[in-house]
C-alpha positions as CSV (number, residue, x, y, z in Angstrom):
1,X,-24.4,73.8,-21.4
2,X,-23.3,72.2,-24.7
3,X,-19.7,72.3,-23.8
4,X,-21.0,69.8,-20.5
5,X,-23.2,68.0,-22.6
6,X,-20.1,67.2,-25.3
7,X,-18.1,66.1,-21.7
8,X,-20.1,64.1,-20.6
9,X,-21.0,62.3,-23.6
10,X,-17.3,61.8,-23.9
11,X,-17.0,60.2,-20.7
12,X,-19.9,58.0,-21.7
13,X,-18.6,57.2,-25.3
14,X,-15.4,56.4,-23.3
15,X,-16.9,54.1,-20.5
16,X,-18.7,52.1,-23.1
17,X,-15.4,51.7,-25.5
18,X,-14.1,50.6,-21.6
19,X,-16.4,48.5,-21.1
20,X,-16.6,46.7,-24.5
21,X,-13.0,46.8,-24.7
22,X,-12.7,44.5,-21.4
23,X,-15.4,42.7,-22.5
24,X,-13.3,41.8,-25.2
25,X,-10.5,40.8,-23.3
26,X,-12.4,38.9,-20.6
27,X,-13.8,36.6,-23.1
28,X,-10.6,35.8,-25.6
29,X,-8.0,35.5,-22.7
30,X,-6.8,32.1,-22.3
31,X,-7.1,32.1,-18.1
32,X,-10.2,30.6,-16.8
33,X,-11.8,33.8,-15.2
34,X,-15.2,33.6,-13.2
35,X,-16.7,36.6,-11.6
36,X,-19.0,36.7,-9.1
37,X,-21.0,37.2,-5.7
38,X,-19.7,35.4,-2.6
39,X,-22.3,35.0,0.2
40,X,-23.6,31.6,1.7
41,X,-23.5,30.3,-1.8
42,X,-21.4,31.3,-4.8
43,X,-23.5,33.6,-7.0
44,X,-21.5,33.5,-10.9
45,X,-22.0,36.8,-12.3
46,X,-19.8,35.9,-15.2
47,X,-17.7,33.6,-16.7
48,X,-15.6,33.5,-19.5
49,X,-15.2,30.4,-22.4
50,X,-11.7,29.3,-21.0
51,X,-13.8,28.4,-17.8
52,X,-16.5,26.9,-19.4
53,X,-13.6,24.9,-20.9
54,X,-11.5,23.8,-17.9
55,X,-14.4,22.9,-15.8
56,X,-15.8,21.0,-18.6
57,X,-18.9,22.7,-18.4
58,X,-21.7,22.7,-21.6
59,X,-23.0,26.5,-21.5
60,X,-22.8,29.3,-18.7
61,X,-26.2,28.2,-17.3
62,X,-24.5,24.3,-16.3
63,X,-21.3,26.2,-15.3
64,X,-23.5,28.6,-12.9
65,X,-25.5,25.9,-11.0
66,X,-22.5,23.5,-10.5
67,X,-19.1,26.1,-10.0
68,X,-20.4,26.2,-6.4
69,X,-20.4,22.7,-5.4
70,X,-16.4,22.8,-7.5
71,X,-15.1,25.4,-4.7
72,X,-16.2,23.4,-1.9
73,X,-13.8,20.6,-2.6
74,X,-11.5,23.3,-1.7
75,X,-9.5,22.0,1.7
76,X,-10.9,23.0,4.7
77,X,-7.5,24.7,6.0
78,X,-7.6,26.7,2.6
79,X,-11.0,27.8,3.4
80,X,-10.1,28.8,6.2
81,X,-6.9,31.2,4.7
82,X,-9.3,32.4,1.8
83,X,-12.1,33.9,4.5
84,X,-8.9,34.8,6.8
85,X,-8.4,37.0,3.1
86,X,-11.8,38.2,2.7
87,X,-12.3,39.9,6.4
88,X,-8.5,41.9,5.7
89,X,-9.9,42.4,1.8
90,X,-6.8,40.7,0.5
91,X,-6.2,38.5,-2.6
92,X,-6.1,34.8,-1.9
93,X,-4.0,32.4,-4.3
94,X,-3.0,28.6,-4.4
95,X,-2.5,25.5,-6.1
96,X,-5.8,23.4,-5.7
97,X,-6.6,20.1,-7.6
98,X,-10.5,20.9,-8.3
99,X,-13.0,18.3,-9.7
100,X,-14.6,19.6,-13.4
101,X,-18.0,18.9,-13.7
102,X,-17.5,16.1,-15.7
103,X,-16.3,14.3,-13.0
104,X,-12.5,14.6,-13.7
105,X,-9.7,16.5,-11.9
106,X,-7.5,19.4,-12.7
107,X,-5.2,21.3,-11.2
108,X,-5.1,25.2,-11.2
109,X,-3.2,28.3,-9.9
110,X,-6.3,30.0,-8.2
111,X,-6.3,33.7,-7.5
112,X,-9.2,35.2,-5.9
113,X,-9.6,39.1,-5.7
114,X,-12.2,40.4,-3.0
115,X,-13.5,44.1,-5.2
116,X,-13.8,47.0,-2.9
117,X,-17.2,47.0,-1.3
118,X,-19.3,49.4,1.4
119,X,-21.1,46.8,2.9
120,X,-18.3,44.4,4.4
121,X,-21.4,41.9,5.7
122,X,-23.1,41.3,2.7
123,X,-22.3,39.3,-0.5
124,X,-18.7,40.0,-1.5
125,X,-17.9,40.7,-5.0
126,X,-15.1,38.6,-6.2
127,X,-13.4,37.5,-9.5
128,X,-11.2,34.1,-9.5
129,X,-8.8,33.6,-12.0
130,X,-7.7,29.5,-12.6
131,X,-4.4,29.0,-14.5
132,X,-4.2,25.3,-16.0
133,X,-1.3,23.8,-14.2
134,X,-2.5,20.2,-15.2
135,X,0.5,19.1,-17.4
136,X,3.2,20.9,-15.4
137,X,1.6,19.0,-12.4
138,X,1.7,15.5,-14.5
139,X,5.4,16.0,-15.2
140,X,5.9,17.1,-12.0
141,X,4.7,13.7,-10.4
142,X,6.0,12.3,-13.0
143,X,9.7,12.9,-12.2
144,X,9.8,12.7,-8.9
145,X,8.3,9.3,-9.1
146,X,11.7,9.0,-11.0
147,X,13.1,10.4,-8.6
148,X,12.4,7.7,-6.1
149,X,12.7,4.7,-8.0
150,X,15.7,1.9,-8.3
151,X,16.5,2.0,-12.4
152,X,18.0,-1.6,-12.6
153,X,15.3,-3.0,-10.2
154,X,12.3,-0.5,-10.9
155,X,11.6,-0.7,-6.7
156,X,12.0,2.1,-4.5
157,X,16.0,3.7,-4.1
158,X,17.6,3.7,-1.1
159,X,16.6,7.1,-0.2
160,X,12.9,6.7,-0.7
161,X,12.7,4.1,1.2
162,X,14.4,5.3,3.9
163,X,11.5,8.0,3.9
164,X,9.1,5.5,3.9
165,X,10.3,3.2,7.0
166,X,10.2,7.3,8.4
167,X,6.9,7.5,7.4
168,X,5.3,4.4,8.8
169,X,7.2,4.2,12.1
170,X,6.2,7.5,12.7
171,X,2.7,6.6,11.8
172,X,3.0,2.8,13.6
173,X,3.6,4.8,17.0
174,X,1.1,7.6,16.7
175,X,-1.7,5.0,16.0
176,X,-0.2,2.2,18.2
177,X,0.3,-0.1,15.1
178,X,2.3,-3.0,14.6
179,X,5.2,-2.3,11.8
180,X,7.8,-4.9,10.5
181,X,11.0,-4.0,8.5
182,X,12.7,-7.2,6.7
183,X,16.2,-6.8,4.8
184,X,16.5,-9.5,2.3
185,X,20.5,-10.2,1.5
186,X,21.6,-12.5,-1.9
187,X,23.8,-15.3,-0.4
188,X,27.2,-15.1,-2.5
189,X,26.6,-12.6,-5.0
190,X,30.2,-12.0,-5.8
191,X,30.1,-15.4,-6.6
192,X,26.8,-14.8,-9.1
193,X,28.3,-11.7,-10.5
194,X,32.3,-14.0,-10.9
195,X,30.0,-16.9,-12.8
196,X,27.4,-15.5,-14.7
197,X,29.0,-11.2,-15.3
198,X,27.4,-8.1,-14.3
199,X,24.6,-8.4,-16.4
200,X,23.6,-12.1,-15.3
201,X,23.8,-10.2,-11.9
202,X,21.9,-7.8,-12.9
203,X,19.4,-10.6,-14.3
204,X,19.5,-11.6,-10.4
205,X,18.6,-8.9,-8.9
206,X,15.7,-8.0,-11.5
207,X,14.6,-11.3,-11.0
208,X,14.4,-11.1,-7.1
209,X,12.7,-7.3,-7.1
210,X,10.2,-9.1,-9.4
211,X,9.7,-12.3,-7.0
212,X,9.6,-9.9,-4.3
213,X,6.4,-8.2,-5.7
214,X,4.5,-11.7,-6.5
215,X,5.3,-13.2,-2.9
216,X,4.5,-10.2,-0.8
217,X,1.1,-8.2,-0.5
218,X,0.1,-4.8,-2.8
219,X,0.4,-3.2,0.9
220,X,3.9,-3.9,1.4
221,X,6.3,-1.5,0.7
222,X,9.7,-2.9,-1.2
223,X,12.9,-0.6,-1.9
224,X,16.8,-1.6,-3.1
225,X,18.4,-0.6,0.0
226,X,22.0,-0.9,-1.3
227,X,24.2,-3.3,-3.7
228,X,22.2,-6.6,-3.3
229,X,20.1,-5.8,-0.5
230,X,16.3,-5.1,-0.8
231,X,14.3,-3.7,2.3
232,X,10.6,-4.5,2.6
233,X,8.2,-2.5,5.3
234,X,4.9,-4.6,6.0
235,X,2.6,-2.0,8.0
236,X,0.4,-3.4,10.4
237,X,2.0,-6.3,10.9
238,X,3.7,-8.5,13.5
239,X,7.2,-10.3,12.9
240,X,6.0,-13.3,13.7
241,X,2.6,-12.7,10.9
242,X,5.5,-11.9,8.3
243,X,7.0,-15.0,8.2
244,X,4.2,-16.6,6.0
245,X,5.1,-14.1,2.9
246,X,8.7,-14.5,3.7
247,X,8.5,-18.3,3.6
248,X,6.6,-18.0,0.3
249,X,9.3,-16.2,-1.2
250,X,12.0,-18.7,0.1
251,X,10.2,-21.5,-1.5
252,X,9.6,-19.3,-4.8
253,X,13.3,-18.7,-4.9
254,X,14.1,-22.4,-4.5
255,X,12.1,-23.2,-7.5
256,X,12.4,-20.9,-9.6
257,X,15.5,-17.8,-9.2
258,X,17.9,-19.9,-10.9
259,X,20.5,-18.8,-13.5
260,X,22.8,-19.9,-15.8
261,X,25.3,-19.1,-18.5
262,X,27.7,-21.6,-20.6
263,X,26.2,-24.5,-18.5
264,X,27.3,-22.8,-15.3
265,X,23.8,-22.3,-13.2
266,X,23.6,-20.4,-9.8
267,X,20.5,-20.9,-7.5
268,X,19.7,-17.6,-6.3
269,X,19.3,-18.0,-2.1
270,X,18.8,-15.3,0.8
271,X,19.3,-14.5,4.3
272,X,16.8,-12.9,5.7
273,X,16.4,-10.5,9.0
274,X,13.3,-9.9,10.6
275,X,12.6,-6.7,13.3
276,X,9.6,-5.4,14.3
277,X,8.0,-2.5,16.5
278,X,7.1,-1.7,18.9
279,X,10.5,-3.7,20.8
280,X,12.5,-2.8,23.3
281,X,14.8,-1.3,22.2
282,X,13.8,-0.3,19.3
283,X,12.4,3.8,19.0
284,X,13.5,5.2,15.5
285,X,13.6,3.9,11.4
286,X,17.4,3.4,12.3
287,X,16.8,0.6,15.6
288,X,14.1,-0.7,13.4
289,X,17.0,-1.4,10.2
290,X,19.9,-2.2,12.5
291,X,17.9,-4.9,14.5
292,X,16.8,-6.4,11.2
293,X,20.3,-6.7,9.8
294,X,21.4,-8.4,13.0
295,X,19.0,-11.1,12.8
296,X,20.6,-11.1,8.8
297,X,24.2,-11.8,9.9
298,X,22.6,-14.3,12.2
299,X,21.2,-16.0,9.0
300,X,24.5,-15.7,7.2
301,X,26.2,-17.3,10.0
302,X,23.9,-20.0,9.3
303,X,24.7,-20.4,6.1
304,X,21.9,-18.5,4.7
305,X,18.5,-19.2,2.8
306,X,16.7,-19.0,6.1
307,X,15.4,-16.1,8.0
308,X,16.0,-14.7,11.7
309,X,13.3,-12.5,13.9
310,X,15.3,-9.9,16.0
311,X,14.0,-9.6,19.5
312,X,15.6,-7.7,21.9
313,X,15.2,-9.8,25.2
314,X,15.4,-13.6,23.6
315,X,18.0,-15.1,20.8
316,X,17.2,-15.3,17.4
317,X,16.2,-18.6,16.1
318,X,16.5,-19.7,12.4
319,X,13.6,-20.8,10.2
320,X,14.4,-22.4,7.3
């Protein structure tokens, strides 16, 4: 009888030291851990400080009362794949930018472990471990917005805006909205890069990208498309609604895109092409840029600093 008495309060002694040992370890481990009871509401059972930390919350009772309303800011389609989990008593995991309850955002790694449990209908036991992704996310953005952006001009490359005139044509004919493109073309830049050098050309183009942003709306979209030409995309707009920005930036260029070096000036002018959709004619991103740089050669043709509106059916006119 001893000898099961000395067993068993070895197994106890060895629980315990378990126990306290994990204890340990749930509370000093830098990962955001929160255990807990998953029902029609969240139940916390637990929570370690690193959680307390990265939900910003002030003890374990404020964590407790507010984690809940956290987890259901969790997309709907991710609910949906974390219950898919629970019924085939998987693990769930994904990236997930959760409000604190300090009213901020940060982005985790969640993974959430369904424990072994009789009763499948009931409450399920669960522990959720958050890894702090936050800065790695921030750099992240951070580079691909690098990625994307023109470093002489500081407006979108070529390629992102490609992807955006893909993106809002796309968009323009699932909604049935009006979208115009408009390619903007420095008149005789060889001739401002042969008079003032590559950095007074450089100057030029800075100066235009900057001009562009002050004449056109916050909504418009404006990207280098290549050498000395600058695409704009104004959604939800007709052709003939764009020609008041466009004619703003024609008279701000007159007046004020001039440059000069060793008493040589150069006064920056543009021909402009003007397309819009939906046209005949015109189905994909690609119509869309080709009809606007045909109503651009039609401006050249015309000497430039004017603008041309594509349409299919009728002849361009100039404005001026």
């Amino acid at each position: 009888m001893s000898k099961i008495n000395r067993r068993h309060n070895f197994a106890t002694a060895f629980v315990k030291a378990s126990k306290d040992r994990f204890k340990v370890l749930f509370d000093v481990v830098p990962v955001a851990l929160v255990e807990g009871l998953w029902g029609r509401n969240f139940e916390v059972l637990n929570t370690n400080p690193a959680a307390l930390t990265l939900f910003a919350a002030k003890d374990k009772q404020h964590f407790s009362e507010k984690f809940y309303g956290s987890m259901m800011k969790i997309p709907h389609k991710m609910l949906l794949e974390l219950l898919s989990a629970r019924v085939k008593g998987d693990f769930f995991e994904a990236e997930l930018r959760l409000p604190t309850l300090n009213h901020k955002f940060v982005h985790v790694f969640m993974r959430l472990v369904y424990m072994p449990a009789k009763d499948a209908v009931g409450p399920q036991h669960v522990v959720i471990a958050f890894h702090d992704i936050t800065v790695h996310k921030q750099k992240e953005n951070f580079f691909k917005k690098l990625s994307q952006i023109d470093g002489l001009t500081k407006v979108l490359n070529h390629r992102a805006i490609a992807q955006r005139l893909d993106e809002e044509i796309a968009r323009a004919r699932r909604y049935e909205l009006d979208l115009t493109c408009v390619m903007f073309d420095l008149d005789n830049f060889k001739k401002t890069n042969d008079t003032l050098g590559h950095v007074g050309g450089d100057r030029c183009l800075q100066a235009t990208s900057q001009a562009l942003k002050l004449c056109l709306r916050k909504t418009d979209i404006i990207g280098r498309y290549g050498g000395d030409e600058f695409l704009v995309i104004l959604p939800e707009t007709k052709p003939e609604q764009a020609t008041i920005p466009i004619n703003r930036f024609l008279h701000h260029a007159r007046s004020h895109l001039h440059f000069s070096r060793k008493e040589k000036t150069i006064k920056a002018s543009f021909s402009i092409g003007v397309s819009g959709f939906p046209t005949n004619g015109i189905e994909t991103a690609r119509d869309l840029v080709k009809a606007a740089d045909q109503a651009l050669y039609e401006s050249k043709t015309c000497g430039g600093d004017c603008f041309h509106i594509y349409h299919q059916l009728v002849s361009p006119l100039a404005h001026r």
